[in-house]
The first five atom37 places (N, CA, C, CB, O) and aatype in JSON, in Angstrom:
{
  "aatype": [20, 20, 20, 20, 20, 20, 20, 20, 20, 20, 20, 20, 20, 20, 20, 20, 20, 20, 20, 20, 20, 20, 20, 20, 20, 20, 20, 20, 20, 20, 20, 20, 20, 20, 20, 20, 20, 20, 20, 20, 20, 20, 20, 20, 20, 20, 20, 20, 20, 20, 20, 20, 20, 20, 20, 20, 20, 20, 20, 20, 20, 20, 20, 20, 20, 20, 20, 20, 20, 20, 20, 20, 20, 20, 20, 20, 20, 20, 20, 20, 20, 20, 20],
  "atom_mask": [
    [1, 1, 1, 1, 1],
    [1, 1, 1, 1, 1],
    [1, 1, 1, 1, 1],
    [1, 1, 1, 1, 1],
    [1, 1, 1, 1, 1],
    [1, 1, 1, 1, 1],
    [1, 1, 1, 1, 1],
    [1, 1, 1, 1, 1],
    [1, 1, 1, 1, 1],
    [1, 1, 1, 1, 1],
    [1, 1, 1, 1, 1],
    [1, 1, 1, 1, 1],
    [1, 1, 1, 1, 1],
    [1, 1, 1, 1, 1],
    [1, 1, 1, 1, 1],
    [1, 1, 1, 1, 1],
    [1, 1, 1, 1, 1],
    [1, 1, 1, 1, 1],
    [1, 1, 1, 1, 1],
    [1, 1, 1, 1, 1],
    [1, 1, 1, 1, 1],
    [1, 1, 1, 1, 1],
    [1, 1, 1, 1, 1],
    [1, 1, 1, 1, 1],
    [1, 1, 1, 1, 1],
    [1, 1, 1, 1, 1],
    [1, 1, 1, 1, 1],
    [1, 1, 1, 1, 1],
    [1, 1, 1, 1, 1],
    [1, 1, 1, 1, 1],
    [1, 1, 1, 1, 1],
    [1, 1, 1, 1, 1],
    [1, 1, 1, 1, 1],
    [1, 1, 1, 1, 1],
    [1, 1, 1, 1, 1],
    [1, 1, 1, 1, 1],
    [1, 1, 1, 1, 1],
    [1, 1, 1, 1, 1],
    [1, 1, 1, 1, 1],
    [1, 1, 1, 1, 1],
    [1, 1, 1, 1, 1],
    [1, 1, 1, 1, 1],
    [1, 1, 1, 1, 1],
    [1, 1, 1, 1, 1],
    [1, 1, 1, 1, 1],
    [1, 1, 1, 1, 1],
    [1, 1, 1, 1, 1],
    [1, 1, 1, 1, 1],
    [1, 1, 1, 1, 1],
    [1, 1, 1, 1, 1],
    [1, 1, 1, 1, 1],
    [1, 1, 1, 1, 1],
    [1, 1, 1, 1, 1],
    [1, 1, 1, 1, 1],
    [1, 1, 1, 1, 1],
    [1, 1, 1, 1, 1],
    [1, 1, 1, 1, 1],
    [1, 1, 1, 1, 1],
    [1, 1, 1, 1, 1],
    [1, 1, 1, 1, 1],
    [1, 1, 1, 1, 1],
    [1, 1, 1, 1, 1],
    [1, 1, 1, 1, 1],
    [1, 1, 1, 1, 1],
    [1, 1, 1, 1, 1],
    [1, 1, 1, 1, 1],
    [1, 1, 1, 1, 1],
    [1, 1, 1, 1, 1],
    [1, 1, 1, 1, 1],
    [1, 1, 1, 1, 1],
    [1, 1, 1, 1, 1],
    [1, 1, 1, 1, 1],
    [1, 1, 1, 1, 1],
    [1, 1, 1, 1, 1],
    [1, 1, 1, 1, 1],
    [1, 1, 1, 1, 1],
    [1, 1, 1, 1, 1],
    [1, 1, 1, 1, 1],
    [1, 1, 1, 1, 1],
    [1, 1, 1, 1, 1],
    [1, 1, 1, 1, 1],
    [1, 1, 1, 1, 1],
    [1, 1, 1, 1, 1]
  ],
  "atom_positions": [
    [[-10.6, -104.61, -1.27], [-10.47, -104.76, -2.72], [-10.35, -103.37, -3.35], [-11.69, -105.55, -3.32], [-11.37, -102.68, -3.33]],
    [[-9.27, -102.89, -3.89], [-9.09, -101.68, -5.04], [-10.43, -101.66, -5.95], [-7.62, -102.0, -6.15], [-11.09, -102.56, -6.47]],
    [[-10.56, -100.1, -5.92], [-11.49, -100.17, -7.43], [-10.94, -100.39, -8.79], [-12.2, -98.88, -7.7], [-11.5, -100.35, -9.88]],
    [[-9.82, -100.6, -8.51], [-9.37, -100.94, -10.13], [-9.71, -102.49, -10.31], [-7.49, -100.67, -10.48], [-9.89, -102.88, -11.46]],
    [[-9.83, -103.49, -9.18], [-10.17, -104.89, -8.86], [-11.53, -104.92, -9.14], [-9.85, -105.37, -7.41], [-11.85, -105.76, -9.98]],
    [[-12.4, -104.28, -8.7], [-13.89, -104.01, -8.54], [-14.01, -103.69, -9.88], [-14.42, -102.86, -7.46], [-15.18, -103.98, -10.16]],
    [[-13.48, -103.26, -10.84], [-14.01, -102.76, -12.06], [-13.45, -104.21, -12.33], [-13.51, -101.2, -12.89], [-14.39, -104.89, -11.91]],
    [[-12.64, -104.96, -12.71], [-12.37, -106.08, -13.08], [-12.84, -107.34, -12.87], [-11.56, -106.11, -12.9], [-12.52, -108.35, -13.49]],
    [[-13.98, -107.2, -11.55], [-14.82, -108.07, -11.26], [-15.73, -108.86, -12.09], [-15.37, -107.57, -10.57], [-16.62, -108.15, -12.56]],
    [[-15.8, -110.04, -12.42], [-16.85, -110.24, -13.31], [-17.58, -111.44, -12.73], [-16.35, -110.44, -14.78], [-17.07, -112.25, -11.95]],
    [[-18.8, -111.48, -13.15], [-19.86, -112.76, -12.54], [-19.86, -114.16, -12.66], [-21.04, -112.66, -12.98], [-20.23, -115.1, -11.96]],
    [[-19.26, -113.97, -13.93], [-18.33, -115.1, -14.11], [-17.19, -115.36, -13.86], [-18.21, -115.34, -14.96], [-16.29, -114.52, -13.88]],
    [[-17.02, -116.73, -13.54], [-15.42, -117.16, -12.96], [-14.56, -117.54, -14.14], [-15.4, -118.6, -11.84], [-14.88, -118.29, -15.06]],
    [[-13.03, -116.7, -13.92], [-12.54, -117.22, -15.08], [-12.53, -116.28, -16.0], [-13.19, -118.29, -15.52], [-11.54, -116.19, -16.72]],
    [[-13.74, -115.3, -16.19], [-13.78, -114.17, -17.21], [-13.18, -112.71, -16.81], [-15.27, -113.98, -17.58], [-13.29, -112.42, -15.62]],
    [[-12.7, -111.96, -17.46], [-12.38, -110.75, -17.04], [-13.04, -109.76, -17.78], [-11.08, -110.57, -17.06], [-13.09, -109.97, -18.99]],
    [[-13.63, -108.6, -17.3], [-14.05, -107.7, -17.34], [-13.28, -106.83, -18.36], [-14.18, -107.4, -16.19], [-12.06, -106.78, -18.18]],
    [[-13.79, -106.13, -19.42], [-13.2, -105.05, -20.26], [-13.11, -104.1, -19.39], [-13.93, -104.61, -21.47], [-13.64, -104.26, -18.29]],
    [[-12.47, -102.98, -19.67], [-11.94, -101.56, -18.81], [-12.51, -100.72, -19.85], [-10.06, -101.25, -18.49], [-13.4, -101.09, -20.61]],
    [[-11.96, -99.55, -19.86], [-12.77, -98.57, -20.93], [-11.69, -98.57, -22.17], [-13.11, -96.75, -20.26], [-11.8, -98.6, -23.39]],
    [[-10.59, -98.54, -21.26], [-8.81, -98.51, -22.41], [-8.86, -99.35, -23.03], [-7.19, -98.72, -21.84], [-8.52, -99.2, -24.21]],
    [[-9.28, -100.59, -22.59], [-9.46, -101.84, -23.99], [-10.78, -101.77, -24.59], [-9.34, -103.59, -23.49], [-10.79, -102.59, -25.5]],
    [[-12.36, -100.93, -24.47], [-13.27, -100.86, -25.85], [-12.45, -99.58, -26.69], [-15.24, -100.39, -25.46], [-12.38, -99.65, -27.92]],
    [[-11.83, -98.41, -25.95], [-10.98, -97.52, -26.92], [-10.32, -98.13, -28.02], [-9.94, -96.87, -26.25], [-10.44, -97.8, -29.2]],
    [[-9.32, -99.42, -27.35], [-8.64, -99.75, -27.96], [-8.82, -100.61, -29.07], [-8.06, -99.99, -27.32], [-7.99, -100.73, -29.97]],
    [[-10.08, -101.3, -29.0], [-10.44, -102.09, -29.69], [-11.12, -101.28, -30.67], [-11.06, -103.05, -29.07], [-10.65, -101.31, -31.81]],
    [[-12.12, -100.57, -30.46], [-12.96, -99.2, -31.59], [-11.74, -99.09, -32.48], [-13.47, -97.25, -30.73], [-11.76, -99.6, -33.6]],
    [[-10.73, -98.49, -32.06], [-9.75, -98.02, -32.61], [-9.28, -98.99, -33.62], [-8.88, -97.65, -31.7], [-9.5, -98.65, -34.78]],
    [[-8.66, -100.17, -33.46], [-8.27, -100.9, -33.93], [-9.82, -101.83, -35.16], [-7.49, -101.52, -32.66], [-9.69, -102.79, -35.93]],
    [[-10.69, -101.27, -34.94], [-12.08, -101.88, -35.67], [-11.59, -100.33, -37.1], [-14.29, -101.71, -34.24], [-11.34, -100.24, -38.3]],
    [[-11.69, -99.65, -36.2], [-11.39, -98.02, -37.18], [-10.44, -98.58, -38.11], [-10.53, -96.4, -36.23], [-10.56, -98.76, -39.32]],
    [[-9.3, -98.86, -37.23], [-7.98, -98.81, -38.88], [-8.45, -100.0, -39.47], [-5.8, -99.04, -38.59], [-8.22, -99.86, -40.67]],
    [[-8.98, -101.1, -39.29], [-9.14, -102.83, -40.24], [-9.86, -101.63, -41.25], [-10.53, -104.76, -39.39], [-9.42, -101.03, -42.23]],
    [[-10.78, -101.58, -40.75], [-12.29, -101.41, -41.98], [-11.12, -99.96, -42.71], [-14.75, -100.62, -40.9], [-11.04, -100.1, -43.93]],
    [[-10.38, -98.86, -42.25], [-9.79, -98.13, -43.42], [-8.82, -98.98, -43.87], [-9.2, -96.75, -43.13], [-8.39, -98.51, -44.92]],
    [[-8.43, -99.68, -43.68], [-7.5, -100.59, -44.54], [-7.67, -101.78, -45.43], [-6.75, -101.05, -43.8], [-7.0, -102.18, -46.39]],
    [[-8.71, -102.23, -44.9], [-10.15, -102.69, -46.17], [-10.7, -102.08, -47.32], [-11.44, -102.72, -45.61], [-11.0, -102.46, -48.45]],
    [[-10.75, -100.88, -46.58], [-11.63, -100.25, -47.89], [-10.34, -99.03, -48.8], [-13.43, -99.1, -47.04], [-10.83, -98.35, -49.7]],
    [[-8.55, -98.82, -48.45], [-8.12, -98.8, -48.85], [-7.9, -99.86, -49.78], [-7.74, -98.4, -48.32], [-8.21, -99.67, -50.95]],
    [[-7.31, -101.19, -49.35], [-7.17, -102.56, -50.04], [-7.74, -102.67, -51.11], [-7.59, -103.59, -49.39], [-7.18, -103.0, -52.16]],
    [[-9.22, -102.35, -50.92], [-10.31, -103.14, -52.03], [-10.71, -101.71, -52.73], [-11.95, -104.17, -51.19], [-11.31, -101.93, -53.79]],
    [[-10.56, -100.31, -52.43], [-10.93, -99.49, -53.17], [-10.29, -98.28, -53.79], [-11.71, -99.28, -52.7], [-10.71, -97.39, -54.52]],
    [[-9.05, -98.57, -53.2], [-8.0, -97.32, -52.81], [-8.81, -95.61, -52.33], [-6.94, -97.06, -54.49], [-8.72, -94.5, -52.86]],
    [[-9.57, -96.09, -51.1], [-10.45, -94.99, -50.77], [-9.6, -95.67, -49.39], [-12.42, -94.86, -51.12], [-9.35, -96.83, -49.05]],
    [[-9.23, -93.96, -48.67], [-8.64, -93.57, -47.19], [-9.45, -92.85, -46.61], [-7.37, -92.85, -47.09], [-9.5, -91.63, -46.82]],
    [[-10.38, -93.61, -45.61], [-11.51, -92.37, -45.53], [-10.54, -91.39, -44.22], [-13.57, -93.1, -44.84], [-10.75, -90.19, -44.03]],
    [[-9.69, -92.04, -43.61], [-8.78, -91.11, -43.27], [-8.37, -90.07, -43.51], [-8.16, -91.35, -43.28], [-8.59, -89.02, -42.91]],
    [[-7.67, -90.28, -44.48], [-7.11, -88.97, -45.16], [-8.01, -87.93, -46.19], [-5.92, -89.49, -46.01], [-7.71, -86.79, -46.56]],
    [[-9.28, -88.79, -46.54], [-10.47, -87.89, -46.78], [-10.91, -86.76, -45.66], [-11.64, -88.83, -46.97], [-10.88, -85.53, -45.64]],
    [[-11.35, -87.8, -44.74], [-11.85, -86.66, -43.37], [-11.01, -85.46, -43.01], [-11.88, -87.44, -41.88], [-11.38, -84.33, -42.7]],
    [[-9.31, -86.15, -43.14], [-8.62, -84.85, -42.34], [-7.4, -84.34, -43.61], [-7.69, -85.47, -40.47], [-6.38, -83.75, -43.27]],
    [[-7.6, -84.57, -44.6], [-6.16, -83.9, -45.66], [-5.33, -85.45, -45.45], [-4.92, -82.0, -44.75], [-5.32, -86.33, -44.59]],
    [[-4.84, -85.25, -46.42], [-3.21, -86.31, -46.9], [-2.25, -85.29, -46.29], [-2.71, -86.62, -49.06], [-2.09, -84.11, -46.6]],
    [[-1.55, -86.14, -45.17], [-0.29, -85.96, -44.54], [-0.47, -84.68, -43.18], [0.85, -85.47, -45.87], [0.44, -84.28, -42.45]],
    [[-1.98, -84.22, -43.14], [-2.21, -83.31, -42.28], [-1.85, -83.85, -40.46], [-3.76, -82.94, -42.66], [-1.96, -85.02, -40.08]],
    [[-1.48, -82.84, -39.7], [-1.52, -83.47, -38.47], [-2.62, -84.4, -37.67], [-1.33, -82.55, -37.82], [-2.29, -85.38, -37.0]],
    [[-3.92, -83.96, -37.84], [-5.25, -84.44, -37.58], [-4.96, -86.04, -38.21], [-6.58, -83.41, -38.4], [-4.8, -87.01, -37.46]],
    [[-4.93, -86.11, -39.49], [-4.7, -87.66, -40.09], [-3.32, -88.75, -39.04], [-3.99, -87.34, -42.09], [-3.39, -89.88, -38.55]],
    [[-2.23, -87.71, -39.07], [-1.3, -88.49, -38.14], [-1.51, -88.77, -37.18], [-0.37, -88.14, -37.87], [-1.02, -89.84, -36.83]],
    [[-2.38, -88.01, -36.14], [-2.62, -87.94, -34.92], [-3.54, -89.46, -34.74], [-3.34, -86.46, -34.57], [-3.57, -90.06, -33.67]],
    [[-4.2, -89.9, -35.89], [-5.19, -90.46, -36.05], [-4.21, -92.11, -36.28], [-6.19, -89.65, -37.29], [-4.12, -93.12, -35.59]],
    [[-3.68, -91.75, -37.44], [-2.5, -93.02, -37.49], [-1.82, -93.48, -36.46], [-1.41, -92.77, -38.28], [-1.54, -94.66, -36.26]],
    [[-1.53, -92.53, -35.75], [-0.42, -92.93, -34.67], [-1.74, -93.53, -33.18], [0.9, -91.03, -34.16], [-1.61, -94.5, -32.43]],
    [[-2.65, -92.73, -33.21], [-3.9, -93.79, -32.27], [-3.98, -94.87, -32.23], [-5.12, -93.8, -32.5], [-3.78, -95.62, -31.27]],
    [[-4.4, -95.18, -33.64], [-4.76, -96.8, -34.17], [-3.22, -97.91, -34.12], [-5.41, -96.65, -36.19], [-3.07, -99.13, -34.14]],
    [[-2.33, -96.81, -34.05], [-1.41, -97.86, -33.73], [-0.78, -98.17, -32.33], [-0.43, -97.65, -34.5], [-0.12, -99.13, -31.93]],
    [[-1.14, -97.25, -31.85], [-1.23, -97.41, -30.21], [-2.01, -98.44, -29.79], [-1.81, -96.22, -29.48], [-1.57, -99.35, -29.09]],
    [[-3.67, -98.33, -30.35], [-3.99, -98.94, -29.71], [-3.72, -100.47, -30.28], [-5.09, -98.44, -29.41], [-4.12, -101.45, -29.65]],
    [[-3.06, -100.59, -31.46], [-3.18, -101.84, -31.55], [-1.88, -102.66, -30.34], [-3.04, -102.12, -33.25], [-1.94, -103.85, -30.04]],
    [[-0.81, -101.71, -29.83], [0.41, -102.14, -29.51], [-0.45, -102.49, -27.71], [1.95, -100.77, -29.83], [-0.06, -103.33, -26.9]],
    [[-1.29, -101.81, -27.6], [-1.83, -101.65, -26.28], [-2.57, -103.21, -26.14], [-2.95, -100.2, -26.17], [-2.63, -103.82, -25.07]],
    [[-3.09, -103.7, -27.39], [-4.38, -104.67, -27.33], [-3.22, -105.81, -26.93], [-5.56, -104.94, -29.04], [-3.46, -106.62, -26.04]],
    [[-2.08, -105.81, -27.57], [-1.33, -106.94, -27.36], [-1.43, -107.3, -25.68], [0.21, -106.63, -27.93], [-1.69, -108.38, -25.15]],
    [[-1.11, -105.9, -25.04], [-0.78, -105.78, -24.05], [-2.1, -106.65, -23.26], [-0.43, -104.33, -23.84], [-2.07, -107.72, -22.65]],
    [[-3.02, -105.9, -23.5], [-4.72, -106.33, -22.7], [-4.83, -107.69, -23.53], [-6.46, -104.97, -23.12], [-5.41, -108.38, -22.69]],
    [[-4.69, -108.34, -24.41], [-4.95, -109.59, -24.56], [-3.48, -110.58, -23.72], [-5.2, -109.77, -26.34], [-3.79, -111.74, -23.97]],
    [[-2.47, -110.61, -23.12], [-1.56, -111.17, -22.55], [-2.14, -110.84, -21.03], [-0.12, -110.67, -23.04], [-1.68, -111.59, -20.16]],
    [[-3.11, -109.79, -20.54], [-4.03, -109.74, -19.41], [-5.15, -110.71, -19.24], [-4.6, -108.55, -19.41], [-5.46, -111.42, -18.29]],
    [[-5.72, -110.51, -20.56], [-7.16, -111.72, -20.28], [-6.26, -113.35, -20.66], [-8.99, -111.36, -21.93], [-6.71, -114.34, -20.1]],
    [[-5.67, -113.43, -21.1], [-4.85, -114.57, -21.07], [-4.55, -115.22, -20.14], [-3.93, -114.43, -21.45], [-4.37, -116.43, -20.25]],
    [[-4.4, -114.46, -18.76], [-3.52, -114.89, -17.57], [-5.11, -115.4, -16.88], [-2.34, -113.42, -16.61], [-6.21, -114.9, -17.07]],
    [[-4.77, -116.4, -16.14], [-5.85, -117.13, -15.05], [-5.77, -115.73, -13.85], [-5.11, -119.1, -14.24], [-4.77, -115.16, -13.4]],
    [[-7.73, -115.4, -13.48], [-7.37, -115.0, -12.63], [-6.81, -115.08, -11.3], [-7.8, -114.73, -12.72], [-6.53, -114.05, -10.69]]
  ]
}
């Protein structure tokens, strides 16, 4: 058995194991809801507070959260599949 199998092991049958790339991905994706919430409802970016409007640090940050959301698609069409 691969350790990439062994990390995917779970005690339960049927369930699959998170990796570390999908809690990243998910943090991440918890990160942009709640700034896009509290843009929505307050027009506060704590984004672009923390790092400047339009600074690289802020993009670097945008372009994460959208990674990881393109990634989650990916890891939820994984836990989807029977093991």
């Amino acid at each position: 058995m691969a350790l990439q199998d062994v990390a995917r092991t779970s005690i339960t049958p049927g369930v699959h194991a998170l990796t570390t790339a999908d809690w990243v991905a998910f943090t991440l994706m918890v990160i942009g809801g709640l700034n896009w919430g509290l843009v929505g409802a307050f027009s506060f970016d704590p984004i672009t507070a923390l790092f400047g409007e339009h600074s690289i640090a802020s993009r670097v940050a945008y372009v994460l959260i959208g990674l990881s959301s393109v990634y989650a698609l990916y890891a939820a069409t994984k836990l989807a599949q029977p093991l």
